[in-house]
C-alpha positions as CSV (number, residue, x, y, z in Angstrom):
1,X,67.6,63.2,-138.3
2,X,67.9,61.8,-135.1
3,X,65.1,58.8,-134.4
4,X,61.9,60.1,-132.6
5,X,59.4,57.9,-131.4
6,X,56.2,59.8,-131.4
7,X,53.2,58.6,-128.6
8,X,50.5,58.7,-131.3
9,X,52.4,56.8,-133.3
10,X,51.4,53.8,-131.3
11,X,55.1,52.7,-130.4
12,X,57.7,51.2,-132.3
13,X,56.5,47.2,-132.3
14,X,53.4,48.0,-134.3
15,X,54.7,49.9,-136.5
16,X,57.8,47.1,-137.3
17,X,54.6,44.6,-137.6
18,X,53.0,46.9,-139.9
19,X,55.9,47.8,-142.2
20,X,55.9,43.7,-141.7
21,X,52.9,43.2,-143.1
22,X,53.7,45.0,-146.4
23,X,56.4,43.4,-147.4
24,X,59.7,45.6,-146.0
25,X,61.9,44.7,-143.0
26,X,62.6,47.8,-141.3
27,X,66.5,48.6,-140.1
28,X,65.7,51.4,-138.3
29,X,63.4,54.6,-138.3
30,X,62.8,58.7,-138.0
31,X,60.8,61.2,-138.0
32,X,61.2,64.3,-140.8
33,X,58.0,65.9,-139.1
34,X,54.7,64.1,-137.5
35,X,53.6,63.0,-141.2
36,X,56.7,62.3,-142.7
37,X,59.0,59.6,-141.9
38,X,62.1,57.7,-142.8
39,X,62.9,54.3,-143.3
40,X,65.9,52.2,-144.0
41,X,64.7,48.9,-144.5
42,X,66.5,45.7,-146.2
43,X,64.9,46.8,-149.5
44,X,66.1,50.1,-149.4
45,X,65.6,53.4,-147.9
46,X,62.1,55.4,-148.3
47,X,60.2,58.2,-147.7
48,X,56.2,57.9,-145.9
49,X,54.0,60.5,-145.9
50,X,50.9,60.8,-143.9
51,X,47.7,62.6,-145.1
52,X,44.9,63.0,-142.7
53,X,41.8,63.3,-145.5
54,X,42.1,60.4,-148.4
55,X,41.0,63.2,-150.8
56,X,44.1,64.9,-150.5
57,X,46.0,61.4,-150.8
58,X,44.6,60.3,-153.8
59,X,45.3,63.4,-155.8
60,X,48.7,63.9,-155.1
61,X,49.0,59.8,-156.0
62,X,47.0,60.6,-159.0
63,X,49.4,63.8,-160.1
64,X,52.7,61.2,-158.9
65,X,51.2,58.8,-161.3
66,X,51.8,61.7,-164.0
67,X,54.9,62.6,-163.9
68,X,56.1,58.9,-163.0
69,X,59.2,57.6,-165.9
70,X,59.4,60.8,-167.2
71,X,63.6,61.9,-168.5
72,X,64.7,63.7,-167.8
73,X,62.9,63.6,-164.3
74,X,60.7,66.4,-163.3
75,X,58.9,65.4,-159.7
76,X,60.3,62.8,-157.3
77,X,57.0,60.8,-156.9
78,X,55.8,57.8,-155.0
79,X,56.0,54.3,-155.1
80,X,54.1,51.4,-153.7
81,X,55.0,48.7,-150.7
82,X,56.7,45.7,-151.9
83,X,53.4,44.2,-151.4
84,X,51.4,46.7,-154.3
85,X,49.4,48.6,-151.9
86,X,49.6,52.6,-152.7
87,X,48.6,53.6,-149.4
88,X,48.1,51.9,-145.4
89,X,45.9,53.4,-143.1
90,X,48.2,53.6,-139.4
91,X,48.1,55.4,-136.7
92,X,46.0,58.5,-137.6
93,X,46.7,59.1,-141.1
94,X,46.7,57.2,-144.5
95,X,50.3,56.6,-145.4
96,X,52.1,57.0,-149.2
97,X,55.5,55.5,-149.7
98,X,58.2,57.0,-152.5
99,X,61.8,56.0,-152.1
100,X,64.4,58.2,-150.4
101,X,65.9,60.3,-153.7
102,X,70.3,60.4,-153.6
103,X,71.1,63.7,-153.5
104,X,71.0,67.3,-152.4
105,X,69.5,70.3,-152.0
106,X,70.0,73.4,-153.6
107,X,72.1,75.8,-152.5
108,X,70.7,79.8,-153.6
109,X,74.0,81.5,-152.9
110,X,75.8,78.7,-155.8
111,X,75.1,80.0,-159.2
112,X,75.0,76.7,-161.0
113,X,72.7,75.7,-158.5
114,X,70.0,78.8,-158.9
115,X,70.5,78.1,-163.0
116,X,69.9,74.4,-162.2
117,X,66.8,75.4,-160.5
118,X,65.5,77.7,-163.2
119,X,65.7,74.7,-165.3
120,X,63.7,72.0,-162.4
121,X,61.2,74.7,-162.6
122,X,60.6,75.5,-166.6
123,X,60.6,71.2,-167.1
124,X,57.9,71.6,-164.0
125,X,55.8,74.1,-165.7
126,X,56.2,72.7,-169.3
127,X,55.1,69.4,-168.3
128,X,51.4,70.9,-166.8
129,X,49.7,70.8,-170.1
130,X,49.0,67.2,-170.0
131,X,47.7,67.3,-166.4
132,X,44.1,65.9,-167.9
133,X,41.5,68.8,-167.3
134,X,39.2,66.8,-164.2
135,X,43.0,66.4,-162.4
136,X,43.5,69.9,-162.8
137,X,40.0,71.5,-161.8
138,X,40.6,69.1,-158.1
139,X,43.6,71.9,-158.0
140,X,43.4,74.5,-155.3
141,X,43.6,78.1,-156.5
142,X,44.1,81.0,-154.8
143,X,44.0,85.0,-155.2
144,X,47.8,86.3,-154.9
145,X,46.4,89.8,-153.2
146,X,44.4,87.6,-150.8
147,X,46.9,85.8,-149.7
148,X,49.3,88.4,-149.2
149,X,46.8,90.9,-147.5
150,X,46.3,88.0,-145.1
151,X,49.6,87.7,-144.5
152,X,50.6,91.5,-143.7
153,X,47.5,91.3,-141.6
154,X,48.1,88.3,-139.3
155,X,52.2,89.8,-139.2
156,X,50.9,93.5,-137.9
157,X,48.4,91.1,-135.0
158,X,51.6,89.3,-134.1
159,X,53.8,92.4,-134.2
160,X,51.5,94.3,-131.6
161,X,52.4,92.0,-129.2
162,X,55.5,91.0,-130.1
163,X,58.4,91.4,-127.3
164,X,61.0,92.9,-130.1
165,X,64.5,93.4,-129.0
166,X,66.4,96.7,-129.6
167,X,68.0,95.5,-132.9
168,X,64.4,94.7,-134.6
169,X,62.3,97.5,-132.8
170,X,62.9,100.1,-135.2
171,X,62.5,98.1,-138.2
172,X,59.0,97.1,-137.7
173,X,57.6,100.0,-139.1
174,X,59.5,99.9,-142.3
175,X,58.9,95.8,-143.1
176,X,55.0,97.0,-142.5
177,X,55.3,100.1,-144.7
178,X,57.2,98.0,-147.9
179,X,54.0,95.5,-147.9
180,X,51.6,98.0,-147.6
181,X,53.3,100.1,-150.5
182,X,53.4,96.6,-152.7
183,X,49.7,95.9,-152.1
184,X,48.8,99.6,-152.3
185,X,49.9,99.8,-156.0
186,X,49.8,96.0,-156.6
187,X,48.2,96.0,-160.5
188,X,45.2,94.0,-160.1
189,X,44.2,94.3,-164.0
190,X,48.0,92.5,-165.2
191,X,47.3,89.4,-162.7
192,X,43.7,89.0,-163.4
193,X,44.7,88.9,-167.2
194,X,47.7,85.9,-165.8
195,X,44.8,84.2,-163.9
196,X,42.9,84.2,-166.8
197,X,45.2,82.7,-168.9
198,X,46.8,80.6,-166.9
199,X,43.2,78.7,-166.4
200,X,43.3,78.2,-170.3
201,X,46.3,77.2,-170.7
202,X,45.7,74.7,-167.9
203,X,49.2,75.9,-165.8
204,X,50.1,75.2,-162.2
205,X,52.4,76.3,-159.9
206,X,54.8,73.8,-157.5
207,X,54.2,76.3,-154.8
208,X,57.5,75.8,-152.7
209,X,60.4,76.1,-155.0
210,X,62.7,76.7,-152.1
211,X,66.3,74.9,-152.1
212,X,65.1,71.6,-149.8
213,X,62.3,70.9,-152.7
214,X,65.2,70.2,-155.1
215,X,67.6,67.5,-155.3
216,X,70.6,67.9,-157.3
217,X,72.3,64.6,-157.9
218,X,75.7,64.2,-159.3
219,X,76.0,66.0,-162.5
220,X,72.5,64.0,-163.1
221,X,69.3,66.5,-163.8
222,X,67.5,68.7,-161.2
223,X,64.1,68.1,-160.7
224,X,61.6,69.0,-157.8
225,X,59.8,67.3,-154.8
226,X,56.9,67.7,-152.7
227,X,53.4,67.8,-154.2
228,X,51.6,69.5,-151.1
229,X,50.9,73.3,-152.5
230,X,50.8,72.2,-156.5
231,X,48.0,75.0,-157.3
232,X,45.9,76.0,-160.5
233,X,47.5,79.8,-160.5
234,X,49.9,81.1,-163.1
235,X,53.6,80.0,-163.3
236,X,54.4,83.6,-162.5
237,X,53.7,83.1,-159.2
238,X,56.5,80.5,-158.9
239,X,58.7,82.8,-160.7
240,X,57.9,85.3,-158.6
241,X,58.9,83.5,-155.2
242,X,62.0,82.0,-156.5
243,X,63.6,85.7,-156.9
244,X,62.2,86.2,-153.3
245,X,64.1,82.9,-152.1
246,X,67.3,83.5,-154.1
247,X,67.2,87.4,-153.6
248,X,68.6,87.5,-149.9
249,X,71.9,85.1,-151.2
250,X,72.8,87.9,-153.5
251,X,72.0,90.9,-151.5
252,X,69.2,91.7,-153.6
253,X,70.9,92.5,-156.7
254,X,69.2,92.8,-159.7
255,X,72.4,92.5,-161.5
256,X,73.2,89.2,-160.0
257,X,69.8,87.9,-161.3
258,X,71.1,88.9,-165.0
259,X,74.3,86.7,-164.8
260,X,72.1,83.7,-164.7
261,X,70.9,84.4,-168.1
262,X,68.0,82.4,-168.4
263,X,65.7,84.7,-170.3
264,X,62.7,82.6,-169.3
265,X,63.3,83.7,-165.9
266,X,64.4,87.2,-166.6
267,X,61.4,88.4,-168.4
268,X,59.2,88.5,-165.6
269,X,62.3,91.7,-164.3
270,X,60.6,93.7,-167.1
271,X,56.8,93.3,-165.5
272,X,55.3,96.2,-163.5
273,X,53.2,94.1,-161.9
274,X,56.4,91.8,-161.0
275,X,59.0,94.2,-159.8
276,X,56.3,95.6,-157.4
277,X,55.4,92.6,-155.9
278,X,59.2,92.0,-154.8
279,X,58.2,94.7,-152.7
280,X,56.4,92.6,-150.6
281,X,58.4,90.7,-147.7
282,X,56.5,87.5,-147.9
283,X,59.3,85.5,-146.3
284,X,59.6,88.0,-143.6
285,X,56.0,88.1,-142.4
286,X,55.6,84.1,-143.3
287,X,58.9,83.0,-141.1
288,X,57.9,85.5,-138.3
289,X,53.8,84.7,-137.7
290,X,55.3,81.2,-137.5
291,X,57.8,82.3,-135.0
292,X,56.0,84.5,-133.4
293,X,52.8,82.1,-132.9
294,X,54.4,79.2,-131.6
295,X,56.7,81.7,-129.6
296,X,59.9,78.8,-130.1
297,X,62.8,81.1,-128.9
298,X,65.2,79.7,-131.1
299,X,63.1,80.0,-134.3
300,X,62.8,83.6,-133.2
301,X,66.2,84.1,-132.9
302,X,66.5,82.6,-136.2
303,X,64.4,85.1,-138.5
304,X,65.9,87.9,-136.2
305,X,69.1,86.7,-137.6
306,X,68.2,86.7,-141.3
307,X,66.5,90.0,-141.1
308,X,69.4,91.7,-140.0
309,X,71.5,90.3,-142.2
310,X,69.3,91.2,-145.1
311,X,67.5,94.1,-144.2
312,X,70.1,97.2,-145.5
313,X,70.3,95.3,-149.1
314,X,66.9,95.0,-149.2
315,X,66.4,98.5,-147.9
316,X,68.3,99.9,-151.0
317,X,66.5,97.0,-153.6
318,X,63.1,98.2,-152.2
319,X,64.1,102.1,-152.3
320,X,65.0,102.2,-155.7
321,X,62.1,100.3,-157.0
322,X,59.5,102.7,-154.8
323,X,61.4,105.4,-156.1
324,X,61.0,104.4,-159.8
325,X,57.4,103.3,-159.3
326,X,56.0,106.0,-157.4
């Protein structure tokens, strides 16, 4: 990333006096996004992360704490300044530190890569059991058709006044039509019975298995990042949006899916409830109200890209399973 200096950030002196004060000498600096920041210091090179409410701080320090020595590793987690403070208040957010992980991520188009991700994920969910039950109840949950109805709804507001080019146009009506068909028939009794037991069985989901959450290094294990959209919902759901992230690299072929051969994975292939739900273009509507409401002409440019590219393989994926459904 190139080096940004940000004017809330209060300029770059006291921020050096700062990092200072904590016990690191600071080489240089950059910005991954307003609340997340790189630093390469003479100690090594780390990761901060800003959090606006301390609530939301302490938990994710309190789930790091968790997962913390665990090996194989299953969550990248944070650290504290060389001085053993967990957290400094700078600027206009309360700042965690975890060091800057070697490695890459995940590439959804490389099959060792998707398997090696299956495998992040089931250590992930495995490990949720001994999340101790007041940790778990601070969890955020959510209602899968909620979310999703919200989502078609604030993508049909943005698509009325959306300047479409010729290309996209005619597609509009058909990316509204396949969500409306998957939350039409979506089977409300089969995910009540997974929210159900999911809260028994004390399972959460990561939230944002895409490839950039994973970091593959050297032959070494996978394991996942980012503790943001950890949620109290049922490991389906993650299951559920990895096919929707690694889909698209294999032009939505089912087939593909079965030369992975993790059966953990696979199952959820045979679920009515499951199949129907891939249905739903979640990552079309979520990449386009993003484009569309900050109206970046690149990022537009962008998802009109990907849909293109995807849209006649997922056109035939989505026929066939409306067909058999139906």
């Amino acid at each position: 990333m190139n080096r940004v200096v940000r004017d809330d950030f209060q300029g770059d002196r006291l921020f050096l006096k700062k990092m200072n004060e904590l016990g690191l000498e600071v080489i240089d600096f950059g910005f991954f996004r307003e609340n997340v920041i790189w630093i390469k210091t003479k100690q090594g090179k780390f990761v901060l992360k800003g959090f606006s409410r301390s609530e939301t701080c302490n938990k994710q320090l309190k789930l790091s704490k968790l997962y913390h020595g665990q090996k194989p590793r299953i969550m990248g987690t944070y650290t504290s300044y060389p001085n053993q403070k967990k957290t400094v208040q700078f600027g206009k957010y309360i700042w965690a530190i975890m060091p800057f992980y070697k490695g890459e991520g995940l590439h959804f188009g490389n099959k060792d890569d998707v398997k090696a991700g299956v495998e992040a994920i089931t250590r992930f969910h495995s490990f949720s059991k001994n999340i101790p039950l007041p940790l778990y109840e601070q969890l955020s949950s959510y209602s899968l058709f909620k979310k999703w109805s919200d989502r078609l709804d604030a993508f049909k507001f943005h698509a009325r006044s959306a300047n479409w080019n010729h290309q996209m146009r005619p597609l509009i009506s058909e990316i509204i039509m396949w969500g409306e068909w998957s939350l039409n028939h979506f089977d409300h009794e089969a995910v009540e019975k997974l929210e159900n037991k999911a809260y028994k069985k004390k399972e959460i989901t990561h939230g944002d298995v895409a490839p950039h959450n994973f970091v593959k290094y050297k032959e070494k294990d996978t394991y996942l990042i980012d503790f943001d959209l950890f949620a109290a919902v049922p490991q389906a759901f993650d299951w559920l949006q990895y096919a929707n992230r690694i889909l698209p690299f294999w032009h939505w072929s089912y087939e593909k899916m079965e030369e992975i051969g993790n059966e953990v994975f696979l199952k959820w292939f045979t679920k009515r409830w499951f199949v129907i739900s891939l249905v739903f273009p979640t990552d079309l509507y979520r990449e386009w109200n993003r484009a569309l409401k900050t109206g970046d002409k690149e990022m537009i440019n962008a998802v009109t890209r990907f849909t293109l590219r995807d849209f006649s393989h997922r056109k035939k994926f989505i026929e066939k399973i409306i067909k058999r459904m139906s």
